[in-house]
N, CA, C and O atoms as CSV, one atom per row, in Angstrom:
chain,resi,resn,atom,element,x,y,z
A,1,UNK,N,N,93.046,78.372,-27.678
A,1,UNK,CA,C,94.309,77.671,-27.621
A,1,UNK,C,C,95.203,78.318,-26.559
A,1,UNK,O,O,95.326,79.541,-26.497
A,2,UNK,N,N,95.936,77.323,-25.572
A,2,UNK,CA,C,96.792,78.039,-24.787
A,2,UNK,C,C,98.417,77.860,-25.226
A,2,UNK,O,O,98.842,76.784,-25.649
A,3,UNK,N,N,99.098,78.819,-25.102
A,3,UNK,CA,C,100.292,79.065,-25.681
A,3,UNK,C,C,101.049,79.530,-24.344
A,3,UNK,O,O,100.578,80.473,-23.709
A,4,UNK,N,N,102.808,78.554,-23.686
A,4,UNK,CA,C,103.602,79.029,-23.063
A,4,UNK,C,C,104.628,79.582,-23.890
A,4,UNK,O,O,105.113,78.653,-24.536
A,5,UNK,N,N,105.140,80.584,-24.148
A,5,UNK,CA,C,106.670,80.773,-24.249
A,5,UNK,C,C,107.243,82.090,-23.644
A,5,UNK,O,O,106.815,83.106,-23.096
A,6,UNK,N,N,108.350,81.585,-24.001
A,6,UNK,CA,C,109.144,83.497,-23.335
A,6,UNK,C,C,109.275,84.281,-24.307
A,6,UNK,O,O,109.748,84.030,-25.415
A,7,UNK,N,N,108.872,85.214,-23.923
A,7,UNK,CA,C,108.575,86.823,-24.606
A,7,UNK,C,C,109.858,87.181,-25.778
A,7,UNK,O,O,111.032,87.235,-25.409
A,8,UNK,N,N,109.586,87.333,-26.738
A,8,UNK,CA,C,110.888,88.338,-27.370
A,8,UNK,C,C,111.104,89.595,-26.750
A,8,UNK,O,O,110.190,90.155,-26.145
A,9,UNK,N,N,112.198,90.065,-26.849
A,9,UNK,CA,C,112.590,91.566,-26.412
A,9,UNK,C,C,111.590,92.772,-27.106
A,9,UNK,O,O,110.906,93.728,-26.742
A,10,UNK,N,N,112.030,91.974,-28.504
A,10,UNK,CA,C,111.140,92.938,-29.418
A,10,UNK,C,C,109.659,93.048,-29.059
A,10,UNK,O,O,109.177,94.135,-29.377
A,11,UNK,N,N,108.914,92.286,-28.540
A,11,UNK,CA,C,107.535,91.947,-27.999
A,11,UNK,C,C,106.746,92.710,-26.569
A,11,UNK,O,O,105.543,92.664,-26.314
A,12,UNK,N,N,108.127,93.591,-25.537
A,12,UNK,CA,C,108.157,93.824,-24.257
A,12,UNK,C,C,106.481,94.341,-23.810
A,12,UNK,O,O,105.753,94.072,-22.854
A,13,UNK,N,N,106.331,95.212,-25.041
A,13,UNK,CA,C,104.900,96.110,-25.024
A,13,UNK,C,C,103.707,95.342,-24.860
A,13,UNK,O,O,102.773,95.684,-24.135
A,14,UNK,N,N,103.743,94.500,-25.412
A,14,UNK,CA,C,102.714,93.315,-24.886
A,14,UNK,C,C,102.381,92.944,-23.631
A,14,UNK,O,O,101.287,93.167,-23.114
A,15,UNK,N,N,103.382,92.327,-23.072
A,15,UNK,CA,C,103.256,92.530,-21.377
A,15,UNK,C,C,102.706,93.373,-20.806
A,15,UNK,O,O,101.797,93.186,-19.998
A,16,UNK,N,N,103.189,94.493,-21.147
A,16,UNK,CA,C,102.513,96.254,-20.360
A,16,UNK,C,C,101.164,95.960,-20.935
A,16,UNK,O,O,100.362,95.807,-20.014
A,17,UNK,N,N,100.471,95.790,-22.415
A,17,UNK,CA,C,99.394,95.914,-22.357
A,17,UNK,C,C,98.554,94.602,-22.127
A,17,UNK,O,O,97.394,94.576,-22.538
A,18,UNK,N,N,98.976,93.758,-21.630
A,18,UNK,CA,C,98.253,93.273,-20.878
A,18,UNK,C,C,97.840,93.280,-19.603
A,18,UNK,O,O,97.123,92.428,-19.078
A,19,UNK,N,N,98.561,94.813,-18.803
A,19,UNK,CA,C,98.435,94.837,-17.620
A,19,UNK,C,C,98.789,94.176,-16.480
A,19,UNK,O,O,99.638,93.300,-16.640
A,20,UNK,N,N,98.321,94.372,-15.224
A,20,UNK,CA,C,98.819,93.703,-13.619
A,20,UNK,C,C,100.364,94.468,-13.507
A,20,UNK,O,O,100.809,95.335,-14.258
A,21,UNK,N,N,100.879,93.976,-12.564
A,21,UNK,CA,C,102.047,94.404,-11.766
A,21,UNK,C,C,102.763,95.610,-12.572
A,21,UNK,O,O,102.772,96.822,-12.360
A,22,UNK,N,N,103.440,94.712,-13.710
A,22,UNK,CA,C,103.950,95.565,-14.930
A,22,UNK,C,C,103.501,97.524,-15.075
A,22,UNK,O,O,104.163,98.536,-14.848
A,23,UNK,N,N,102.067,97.292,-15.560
A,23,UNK,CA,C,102.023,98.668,-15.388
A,23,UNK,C,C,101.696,99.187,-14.230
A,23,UNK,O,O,101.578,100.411,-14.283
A,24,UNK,N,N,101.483,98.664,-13.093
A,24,UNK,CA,C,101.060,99.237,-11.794
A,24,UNK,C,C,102.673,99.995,-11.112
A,24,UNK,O,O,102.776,101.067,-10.517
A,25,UNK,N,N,103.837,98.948,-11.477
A,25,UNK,CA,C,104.755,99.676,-11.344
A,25,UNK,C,C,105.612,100.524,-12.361
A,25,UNK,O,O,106.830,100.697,-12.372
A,26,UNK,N,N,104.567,101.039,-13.276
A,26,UNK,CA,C,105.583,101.128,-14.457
A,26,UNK,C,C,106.734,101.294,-14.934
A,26,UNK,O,O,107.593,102.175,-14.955
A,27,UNK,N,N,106.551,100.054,-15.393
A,27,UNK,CA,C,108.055,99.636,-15.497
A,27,UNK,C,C,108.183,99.740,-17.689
A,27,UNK,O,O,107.521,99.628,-18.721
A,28,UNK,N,N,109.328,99.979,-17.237
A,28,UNK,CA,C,109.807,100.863,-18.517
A,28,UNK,C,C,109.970,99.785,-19.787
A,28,UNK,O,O,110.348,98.631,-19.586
A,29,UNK,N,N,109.672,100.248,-20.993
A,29,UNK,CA,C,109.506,99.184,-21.713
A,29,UNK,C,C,110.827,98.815,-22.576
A,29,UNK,O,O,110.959,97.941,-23.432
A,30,UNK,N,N,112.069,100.063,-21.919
A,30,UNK,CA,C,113.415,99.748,-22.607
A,30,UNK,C,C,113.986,99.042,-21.328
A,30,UNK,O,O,114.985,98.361,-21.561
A,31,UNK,N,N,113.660,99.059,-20.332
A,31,UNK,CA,C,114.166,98.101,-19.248
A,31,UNK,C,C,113.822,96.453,-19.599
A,31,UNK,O,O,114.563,95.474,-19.674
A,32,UNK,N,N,112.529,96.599,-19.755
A,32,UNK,CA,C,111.944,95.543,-20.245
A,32,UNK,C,C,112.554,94.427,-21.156
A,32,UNK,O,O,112.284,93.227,-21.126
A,33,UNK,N,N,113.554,95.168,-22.082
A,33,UNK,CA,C,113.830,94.257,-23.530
A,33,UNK,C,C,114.809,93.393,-22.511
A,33,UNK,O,O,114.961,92.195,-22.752
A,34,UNK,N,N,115.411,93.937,-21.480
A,34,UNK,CA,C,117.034,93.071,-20.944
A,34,UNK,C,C,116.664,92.197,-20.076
A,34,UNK,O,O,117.576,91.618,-19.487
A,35,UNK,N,N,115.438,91.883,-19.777
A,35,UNK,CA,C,114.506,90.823,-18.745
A,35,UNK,C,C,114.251,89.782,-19.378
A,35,UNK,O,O,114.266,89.976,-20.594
A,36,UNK,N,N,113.982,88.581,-19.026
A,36,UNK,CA,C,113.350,87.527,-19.202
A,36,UNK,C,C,111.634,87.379,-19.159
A,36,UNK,O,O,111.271,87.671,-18.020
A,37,UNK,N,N,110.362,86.990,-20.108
A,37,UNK,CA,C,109.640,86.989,-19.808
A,37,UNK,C,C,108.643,85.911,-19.802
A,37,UNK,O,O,108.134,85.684,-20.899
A,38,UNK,N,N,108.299,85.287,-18.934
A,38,UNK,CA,C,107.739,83.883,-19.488
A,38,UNK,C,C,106.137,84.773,-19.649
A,38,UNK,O,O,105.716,85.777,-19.074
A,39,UNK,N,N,105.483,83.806,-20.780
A,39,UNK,CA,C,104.290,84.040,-20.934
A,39,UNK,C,C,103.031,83.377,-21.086
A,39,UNK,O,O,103.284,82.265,-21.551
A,40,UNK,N,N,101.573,83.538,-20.894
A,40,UNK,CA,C,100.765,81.948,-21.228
A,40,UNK,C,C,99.828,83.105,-22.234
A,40,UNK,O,O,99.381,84.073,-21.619
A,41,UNK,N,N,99.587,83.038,-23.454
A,41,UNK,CA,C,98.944,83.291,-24.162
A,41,UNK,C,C,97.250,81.982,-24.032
A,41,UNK,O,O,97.295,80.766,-23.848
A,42,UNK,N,N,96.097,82.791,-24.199
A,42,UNK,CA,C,95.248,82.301,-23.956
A,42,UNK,C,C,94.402,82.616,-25.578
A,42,UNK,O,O,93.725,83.632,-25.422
A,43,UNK,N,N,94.266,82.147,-26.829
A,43,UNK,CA,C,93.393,82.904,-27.720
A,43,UNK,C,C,94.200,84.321,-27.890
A,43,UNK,O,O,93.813,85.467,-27.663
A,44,UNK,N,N,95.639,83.764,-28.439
A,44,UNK,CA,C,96.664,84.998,-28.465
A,44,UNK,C,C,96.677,86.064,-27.757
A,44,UNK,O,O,97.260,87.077,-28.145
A,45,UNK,N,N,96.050,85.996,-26.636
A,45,UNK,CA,C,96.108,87.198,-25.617
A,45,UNK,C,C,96.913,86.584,-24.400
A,45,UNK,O,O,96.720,85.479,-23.892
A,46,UNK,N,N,98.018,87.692,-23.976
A,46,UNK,CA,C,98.982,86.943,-22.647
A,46,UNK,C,C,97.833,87.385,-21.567
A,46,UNK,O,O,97.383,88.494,-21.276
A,47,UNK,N,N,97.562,86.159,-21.125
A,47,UNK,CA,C,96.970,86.301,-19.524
A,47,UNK,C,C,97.859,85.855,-18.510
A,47,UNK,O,O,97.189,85.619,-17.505
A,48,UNK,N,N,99.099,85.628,-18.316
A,48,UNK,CA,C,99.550,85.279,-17.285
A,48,UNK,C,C,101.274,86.143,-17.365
A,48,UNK,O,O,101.465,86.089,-18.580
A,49,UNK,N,N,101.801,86.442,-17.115
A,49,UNK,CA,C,103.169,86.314,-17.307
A,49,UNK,C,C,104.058,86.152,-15.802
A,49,UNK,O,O,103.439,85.958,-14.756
A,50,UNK,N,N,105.447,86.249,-15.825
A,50,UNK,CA,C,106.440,85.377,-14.733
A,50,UNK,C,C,107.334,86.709,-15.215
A,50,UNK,O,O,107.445,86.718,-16.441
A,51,UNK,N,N,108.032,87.891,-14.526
A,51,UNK,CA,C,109.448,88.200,-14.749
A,51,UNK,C,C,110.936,87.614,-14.377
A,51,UNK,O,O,110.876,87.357,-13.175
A,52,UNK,N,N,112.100,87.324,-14.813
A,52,UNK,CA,C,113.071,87.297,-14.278
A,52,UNK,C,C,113.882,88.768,-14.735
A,52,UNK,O,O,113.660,89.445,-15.739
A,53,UNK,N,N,114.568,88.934,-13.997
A,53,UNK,CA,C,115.514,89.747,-13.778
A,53,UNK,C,C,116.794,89.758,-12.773
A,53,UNK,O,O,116.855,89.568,-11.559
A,54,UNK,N,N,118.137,90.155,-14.076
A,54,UNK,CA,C,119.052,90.306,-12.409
A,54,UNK,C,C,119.294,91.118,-11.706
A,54,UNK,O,O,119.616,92.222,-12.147
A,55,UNK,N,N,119.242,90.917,-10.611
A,55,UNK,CA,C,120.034,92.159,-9.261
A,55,UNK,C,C,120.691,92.190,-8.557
A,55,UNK,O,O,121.252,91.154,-8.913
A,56,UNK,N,N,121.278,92.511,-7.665
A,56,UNK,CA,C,122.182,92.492,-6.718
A,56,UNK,C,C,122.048,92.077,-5.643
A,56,UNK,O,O,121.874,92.948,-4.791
A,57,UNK,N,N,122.057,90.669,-5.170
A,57,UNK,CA,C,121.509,90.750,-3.659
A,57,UNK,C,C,122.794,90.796,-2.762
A,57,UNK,O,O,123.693,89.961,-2.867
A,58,UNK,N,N,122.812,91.865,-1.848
A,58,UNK,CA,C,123.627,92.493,-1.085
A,58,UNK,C,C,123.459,91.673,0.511
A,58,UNK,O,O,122.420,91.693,1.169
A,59,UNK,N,N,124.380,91.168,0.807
A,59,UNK,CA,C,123.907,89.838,1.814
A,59,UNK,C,C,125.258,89.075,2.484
A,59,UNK,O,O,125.372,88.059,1.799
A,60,UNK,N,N,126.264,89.076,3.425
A,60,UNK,CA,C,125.155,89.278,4.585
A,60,UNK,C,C,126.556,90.738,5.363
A,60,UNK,O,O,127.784,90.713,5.283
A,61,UNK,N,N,125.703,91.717,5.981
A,61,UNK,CA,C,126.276,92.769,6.275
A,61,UNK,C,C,126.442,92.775,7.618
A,61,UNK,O,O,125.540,92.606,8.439
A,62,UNK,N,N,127.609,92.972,7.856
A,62,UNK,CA,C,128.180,93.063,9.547
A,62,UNK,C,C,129.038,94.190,9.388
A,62,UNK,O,O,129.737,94.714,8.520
A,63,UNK,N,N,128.519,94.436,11.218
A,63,UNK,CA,C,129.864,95.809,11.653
A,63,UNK,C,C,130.322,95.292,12.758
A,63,UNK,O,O,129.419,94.931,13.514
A,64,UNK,N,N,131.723,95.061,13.265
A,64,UNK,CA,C,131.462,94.938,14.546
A,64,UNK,C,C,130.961,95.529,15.827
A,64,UNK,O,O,130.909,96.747,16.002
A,65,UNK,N,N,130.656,94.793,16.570
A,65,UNK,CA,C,129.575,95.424,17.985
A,65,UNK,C,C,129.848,96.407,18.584
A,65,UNK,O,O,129.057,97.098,19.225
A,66,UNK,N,N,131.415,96.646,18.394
A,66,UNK,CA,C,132.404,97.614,19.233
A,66,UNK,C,C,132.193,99.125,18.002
A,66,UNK,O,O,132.737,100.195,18.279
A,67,UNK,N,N,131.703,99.029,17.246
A,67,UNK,CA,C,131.791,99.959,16.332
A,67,UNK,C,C,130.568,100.096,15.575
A,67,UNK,O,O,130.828,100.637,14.500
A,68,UNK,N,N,129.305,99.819,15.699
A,68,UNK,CA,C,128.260,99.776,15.161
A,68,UNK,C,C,127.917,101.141,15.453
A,68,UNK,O,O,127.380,101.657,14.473
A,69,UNK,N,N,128.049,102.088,16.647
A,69,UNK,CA,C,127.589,103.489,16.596
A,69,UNK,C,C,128.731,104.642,16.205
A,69,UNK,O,O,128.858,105.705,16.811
A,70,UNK,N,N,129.428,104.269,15.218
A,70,UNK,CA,C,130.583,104.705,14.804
A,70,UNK,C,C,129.980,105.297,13.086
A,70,UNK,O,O,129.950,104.706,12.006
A,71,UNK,N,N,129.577,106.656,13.473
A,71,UNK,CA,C,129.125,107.291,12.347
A,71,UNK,C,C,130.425,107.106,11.044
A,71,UNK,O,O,130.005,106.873,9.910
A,72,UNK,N,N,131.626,107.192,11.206
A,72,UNK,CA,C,132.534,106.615,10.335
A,72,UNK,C,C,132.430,105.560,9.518
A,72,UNK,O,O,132.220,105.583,8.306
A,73,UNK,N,N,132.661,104.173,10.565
A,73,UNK,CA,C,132.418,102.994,10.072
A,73,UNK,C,C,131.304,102.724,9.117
A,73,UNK,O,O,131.445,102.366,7.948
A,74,UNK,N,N,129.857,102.996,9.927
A,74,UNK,CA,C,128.610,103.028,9.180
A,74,UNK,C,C,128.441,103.836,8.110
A,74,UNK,O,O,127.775,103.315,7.216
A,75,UNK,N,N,128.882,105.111,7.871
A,75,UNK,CA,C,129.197,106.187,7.015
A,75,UNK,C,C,129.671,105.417,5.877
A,75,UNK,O,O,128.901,105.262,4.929
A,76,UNK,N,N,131.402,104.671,5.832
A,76,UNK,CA,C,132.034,103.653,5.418
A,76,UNK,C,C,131.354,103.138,4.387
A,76,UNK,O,O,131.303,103.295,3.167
A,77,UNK,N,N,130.626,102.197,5.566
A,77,UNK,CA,C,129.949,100.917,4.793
A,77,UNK,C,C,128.802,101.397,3.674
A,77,UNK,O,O,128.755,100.855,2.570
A,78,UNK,N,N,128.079,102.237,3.979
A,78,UNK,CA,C,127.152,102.625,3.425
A,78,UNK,C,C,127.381,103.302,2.058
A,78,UNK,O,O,126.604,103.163,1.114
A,79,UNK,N,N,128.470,104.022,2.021
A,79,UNK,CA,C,128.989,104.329,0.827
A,79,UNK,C,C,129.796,103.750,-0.026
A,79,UNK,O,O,130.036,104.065,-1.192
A,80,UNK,N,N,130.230,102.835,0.647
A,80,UNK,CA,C,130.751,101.399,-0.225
A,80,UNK,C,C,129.952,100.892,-0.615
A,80,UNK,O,O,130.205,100.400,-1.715
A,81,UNK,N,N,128.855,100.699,-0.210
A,81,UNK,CA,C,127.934,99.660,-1.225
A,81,UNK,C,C,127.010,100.464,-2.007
A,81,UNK,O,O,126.158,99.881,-2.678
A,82,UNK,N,N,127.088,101.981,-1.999
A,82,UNK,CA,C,126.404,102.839,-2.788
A,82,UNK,C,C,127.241,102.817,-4.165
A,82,UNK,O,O,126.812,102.622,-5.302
A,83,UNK,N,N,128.567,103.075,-3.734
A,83,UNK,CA,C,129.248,102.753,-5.208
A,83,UNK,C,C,129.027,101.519,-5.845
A,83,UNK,O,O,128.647,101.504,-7.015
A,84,UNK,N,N,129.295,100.075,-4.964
A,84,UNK,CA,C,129.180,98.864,-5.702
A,84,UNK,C,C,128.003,98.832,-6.353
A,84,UNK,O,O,128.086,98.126,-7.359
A,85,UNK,N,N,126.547,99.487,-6.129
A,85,UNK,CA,C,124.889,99.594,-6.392
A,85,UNK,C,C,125.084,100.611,-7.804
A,85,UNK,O,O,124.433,100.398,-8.827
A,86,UNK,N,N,125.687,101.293,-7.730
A,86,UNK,CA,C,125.793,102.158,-8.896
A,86,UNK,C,C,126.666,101.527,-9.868
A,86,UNK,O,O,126.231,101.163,-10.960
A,87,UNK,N,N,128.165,101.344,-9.441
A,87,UNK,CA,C,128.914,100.866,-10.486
A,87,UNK,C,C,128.256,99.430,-11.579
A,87,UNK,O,O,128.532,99.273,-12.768
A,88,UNK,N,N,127.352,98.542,-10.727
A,88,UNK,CA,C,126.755,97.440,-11.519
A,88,UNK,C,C,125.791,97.339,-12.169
A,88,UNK,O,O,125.531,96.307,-12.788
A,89,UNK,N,N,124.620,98.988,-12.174
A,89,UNK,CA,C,123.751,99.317,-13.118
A,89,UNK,C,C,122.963,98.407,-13.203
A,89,UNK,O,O,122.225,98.452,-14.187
A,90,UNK,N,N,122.855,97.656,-12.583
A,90,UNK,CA,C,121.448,96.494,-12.410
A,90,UNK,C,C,120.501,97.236,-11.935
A,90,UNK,O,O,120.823,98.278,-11.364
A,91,UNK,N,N,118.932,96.828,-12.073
A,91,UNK,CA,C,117.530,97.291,-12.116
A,91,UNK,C,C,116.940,97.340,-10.729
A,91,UNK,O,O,115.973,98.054,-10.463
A,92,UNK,N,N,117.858,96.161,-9.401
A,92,UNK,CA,C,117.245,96.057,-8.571
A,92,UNK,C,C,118.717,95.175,-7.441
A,92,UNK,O,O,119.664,94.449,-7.742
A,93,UNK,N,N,118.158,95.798,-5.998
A,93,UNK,CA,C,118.847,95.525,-5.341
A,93,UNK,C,C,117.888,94.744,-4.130
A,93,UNK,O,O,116.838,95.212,-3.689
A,94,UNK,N,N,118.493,93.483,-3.719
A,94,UNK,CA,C,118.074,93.110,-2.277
A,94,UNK,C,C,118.292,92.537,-1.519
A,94,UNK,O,O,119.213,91.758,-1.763
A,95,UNK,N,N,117.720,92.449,-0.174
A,95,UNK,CA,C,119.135,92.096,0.995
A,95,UNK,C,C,117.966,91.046,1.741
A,95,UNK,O,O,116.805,91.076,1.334
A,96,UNK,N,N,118.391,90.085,2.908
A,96,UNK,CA,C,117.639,88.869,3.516
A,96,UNK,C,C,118.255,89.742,5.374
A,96,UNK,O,O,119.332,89.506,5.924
A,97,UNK,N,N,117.289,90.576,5.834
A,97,UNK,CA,C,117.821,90.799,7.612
A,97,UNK,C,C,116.949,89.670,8.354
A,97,UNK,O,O,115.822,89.210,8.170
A,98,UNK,N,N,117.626,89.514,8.958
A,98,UNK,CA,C,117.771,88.202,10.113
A,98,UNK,C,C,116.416,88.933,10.722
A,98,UNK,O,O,116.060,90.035,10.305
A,99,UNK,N,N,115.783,88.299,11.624
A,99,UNK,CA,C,114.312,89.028,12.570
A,99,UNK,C,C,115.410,89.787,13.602
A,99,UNK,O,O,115.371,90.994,13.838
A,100,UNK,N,N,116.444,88.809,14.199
A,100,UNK,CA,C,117.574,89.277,15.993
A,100,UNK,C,C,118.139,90.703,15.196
A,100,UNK,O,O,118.220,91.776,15.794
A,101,UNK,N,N,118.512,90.529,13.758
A,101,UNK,CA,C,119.531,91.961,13.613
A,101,UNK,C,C,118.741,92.537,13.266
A,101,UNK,O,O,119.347,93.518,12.837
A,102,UNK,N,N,117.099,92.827,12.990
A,102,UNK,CA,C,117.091,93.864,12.346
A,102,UNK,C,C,116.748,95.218,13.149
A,102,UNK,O,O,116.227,96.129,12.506
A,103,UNK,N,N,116.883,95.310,13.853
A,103,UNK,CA,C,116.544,96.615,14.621
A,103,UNK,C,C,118.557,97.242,14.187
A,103,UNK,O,O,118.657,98.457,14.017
A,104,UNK,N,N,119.507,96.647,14.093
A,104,UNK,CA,C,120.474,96.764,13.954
A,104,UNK,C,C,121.248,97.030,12.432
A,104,UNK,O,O,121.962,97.977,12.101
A,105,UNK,N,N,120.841,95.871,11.673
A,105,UNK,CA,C,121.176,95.782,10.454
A,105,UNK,C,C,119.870,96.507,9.588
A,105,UNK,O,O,119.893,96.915,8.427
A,106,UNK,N,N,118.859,96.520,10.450
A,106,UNK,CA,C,117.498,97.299,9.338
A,106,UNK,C,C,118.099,98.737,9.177
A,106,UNK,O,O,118.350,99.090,8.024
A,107,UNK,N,N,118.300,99.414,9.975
A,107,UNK,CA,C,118.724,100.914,10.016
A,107,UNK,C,C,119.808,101.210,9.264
A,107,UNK,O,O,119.973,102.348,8.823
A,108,UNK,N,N,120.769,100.093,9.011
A,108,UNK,CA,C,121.930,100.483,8.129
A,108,UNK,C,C,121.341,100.586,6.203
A,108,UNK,O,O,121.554,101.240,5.183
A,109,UNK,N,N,120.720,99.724,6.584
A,109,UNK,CA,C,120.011,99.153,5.362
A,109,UNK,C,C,118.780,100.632,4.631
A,109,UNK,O,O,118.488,100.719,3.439
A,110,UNK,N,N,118.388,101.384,5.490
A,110,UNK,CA,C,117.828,101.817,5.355
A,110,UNK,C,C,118.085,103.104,5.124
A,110,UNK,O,O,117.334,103.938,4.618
A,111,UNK,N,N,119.707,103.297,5.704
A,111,UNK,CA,C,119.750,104.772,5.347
A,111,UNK,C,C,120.294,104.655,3.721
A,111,UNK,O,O,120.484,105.721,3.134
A,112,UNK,N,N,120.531,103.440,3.032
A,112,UNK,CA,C,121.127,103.257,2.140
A,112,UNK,C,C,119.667,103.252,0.579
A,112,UNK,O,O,119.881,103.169,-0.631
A,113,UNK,N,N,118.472,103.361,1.230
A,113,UNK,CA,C,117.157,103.797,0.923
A,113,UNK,C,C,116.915,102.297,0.532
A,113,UNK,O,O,117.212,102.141,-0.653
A,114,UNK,N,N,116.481,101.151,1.119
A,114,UNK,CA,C,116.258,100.135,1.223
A,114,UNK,C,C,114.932,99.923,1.914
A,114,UNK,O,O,114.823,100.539,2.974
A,115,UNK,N,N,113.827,99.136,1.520
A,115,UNK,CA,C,112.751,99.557,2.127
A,115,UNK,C,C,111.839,98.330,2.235
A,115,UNK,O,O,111.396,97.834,1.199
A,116,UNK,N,N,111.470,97.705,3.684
A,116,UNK,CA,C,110.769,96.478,3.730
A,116,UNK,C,C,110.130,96.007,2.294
A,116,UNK,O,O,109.626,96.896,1.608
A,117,UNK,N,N,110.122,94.795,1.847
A,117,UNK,CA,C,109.610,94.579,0.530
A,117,UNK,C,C,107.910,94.105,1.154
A,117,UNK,O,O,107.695,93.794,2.325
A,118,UNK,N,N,107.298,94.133,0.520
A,118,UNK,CA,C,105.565,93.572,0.548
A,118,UNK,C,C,106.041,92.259,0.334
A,118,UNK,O,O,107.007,91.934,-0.357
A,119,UNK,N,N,105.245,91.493,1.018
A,119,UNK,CA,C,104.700,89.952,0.704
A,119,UNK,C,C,106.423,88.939,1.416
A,119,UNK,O,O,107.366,89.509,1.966
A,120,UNK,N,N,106.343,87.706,1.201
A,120,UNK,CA,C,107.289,86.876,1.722
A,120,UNK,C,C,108.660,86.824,0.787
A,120,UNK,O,O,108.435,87.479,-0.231
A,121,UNK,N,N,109.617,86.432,0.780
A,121,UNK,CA,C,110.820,86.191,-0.151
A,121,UNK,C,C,111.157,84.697,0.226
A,121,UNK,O,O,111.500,84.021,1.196
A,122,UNK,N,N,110.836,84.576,-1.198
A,122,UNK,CA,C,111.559,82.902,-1.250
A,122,UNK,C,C,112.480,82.808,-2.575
A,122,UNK,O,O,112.639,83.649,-3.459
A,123,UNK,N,N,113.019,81.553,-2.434
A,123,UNK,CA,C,114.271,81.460,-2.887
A,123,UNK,C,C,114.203,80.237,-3.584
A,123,UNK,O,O,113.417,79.345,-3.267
A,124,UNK,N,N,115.356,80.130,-4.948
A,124,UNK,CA,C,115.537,78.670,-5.259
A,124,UNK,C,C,116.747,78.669,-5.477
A,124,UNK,O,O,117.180,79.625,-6.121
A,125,UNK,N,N,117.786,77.524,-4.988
A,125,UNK,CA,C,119.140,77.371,-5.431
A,125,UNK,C,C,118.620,76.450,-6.582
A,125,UNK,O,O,117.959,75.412,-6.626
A,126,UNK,N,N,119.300,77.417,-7.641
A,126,UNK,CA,C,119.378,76.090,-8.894
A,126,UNK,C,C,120.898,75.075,-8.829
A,126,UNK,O,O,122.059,75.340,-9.143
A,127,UNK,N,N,120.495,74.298,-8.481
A,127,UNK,CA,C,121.176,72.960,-9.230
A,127,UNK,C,C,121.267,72.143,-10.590
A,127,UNK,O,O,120.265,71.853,-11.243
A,128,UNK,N,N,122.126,71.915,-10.832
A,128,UNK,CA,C,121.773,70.594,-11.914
A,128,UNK,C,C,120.970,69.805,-11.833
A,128,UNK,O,O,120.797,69.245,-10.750
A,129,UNK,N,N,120.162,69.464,-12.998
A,129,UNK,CA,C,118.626,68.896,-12.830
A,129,UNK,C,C,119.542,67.191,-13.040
A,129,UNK,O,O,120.326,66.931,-13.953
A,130,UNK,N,N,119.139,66.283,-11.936
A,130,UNK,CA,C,119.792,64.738,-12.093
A,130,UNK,C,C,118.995,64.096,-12.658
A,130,UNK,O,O,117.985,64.770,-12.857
A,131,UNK,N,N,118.913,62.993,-13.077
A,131,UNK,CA,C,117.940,62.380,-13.748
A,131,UNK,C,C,117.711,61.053,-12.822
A,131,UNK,O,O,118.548,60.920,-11.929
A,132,UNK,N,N,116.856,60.212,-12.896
A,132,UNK,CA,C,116.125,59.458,-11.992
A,132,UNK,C,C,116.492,58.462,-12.623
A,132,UNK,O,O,116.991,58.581,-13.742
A,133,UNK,N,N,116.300,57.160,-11.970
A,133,UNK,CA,C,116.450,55.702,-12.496
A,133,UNK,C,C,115.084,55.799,-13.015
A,133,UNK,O,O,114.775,54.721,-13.524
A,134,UNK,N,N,114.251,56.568,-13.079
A,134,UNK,CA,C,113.053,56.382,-14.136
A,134,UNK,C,C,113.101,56.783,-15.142
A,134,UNK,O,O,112.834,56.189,-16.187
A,135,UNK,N,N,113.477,57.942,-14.991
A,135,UNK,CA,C,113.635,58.422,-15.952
A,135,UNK,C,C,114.179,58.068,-17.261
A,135,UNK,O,O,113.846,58.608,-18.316
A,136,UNK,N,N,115.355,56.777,-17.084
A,136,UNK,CA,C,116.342,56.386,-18.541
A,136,UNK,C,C,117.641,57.608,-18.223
A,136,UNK,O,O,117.942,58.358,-17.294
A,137,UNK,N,N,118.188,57.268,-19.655
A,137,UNK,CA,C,119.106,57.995,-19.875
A,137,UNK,C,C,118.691,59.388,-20.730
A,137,UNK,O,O,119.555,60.217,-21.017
């Protein structure tokens, strides 16, 4: 029998022992309870799962041109958003650099210990789901 639902909090340990990503990064199983977890149980065993989680995406960062080698300014910025990263105690932080800025904006980003992510980043704006003239009411 296949089974979708989302995980209870109380349940987090399950995930971990079913392995993949989860324990490869081990990820903590009291972090775990404050996440979202979708799951596909297969013969009551989860073979698939989906995380959500929130974070901070830090986006979009400018200095001006006249001041970009201005150990101050950059100094500045960098410790401003070290406090905002700390003060919001979220699990995860991340930022979208342009391909033109990043030789520019990568280095700021980086002294702030920010670090190319693996694989592509995509995105969904959620909207309100409309309903179709097929759909009915």
């Amino acid at each position: 029998m296949i089974r979708s639902f989302i995980l209870p909090p109380d349940q987090v340990a399950r995930a971990l022992e079913a392995g993949g990503p989860l324990v490869d990064l081990g990820a903590d199983p009291e972090r775990l309870k404050s996440m979202s977890i979708a799951v596909v149980e297969v013969d009551e065993q989860i073979v698939a799962y989906w995380v959500c989680w929130y974070g901070l995406h830090a986006e979009p960062l400018w200095i001006h041109e006249d001041h970009r080698k201005s150990p101050g300014v950059v100094g500045g910025i960098v410790e401003g958003m070290r406090s905002i990263i700390e003060q919001s105690r979220e699990p995860a932080v991340f930022c979208v650099i342009e391909a033109e800025n990043q030789d520019v904006v990568g280095g700021y980003a980086a002294r702030l210990g920010f670090h190319t992510a693996p694989g592509t980043l995509y995105y969904l704006v959620v909207q309100p789901l409309v309903e179709t003239a097929e759909e009915g009411t």
